[in-house]
N, C-alpha and C positions, 0 to 999 in steps of 0.2 A: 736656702734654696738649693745650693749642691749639692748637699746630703738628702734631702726629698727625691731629689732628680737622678741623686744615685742609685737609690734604693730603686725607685719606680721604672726608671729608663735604663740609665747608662749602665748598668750589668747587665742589664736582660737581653742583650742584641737589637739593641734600639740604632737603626738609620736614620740619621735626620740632624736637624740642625735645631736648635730653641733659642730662645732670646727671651729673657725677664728685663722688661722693661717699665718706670713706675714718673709719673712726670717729667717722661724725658731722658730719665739718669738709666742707665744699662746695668740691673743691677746682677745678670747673669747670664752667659752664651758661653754654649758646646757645640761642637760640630763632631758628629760621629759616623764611621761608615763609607761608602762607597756612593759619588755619584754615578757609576757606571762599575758594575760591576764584572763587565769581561774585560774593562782595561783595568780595572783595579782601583780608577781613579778616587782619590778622597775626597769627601766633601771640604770646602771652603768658606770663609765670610762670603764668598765672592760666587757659590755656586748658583744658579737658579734654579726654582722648583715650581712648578706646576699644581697652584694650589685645588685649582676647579672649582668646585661649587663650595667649597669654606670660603671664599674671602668674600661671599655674597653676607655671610650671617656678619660679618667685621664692615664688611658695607654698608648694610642696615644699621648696623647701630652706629655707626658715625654720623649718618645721617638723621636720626632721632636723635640723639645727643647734639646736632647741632642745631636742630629744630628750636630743642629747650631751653637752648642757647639764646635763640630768638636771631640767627645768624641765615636762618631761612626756612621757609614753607614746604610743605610736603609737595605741592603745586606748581613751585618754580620750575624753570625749563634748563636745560644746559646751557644753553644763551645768554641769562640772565649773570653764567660766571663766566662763562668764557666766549665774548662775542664773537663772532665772524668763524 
């Protein structure tokens, strides 16, 4: 995975953070860059980012995958996991 990610990303002036992760086990994370770049700040495990409309497509598929699961209907309410 880190020689892919060398090649592809981390030479190229790649900003950002990644994480390979496979049942759980963390099988690779980099953090490259600047979370601000007039203080020079670097990024961290610990930085936040603003993902916006990506984590809607990681949204969706958790919840068909949990559908298939049979762990809940496309119909349910918020309610139904988290009452009051």
């Amino acid at each position: 995975i880190e020689k892919q990610y060398q090649q592809l990303l981390g030479n190229r002036g790649f900003n950002g953070s990644i994480l390979v992760a496979k049942n759980g086990e963390i099988l690779f994370e980099d953090y490259k860059g600047y979370s601000n770049f007039k203080t020079k700040a670097l990024i961290t495990p610990n930085t936040p980012f603003h993902l916006a409309s990506v984590s809607k497509t990681f949204t969706g598929m958790a919840i068909l995958k949990l559908r298939e699961q049979g762990k809940l209907e496309l119909d349910d309410t918020v309610d139904e996991f988290f009452p009051g």
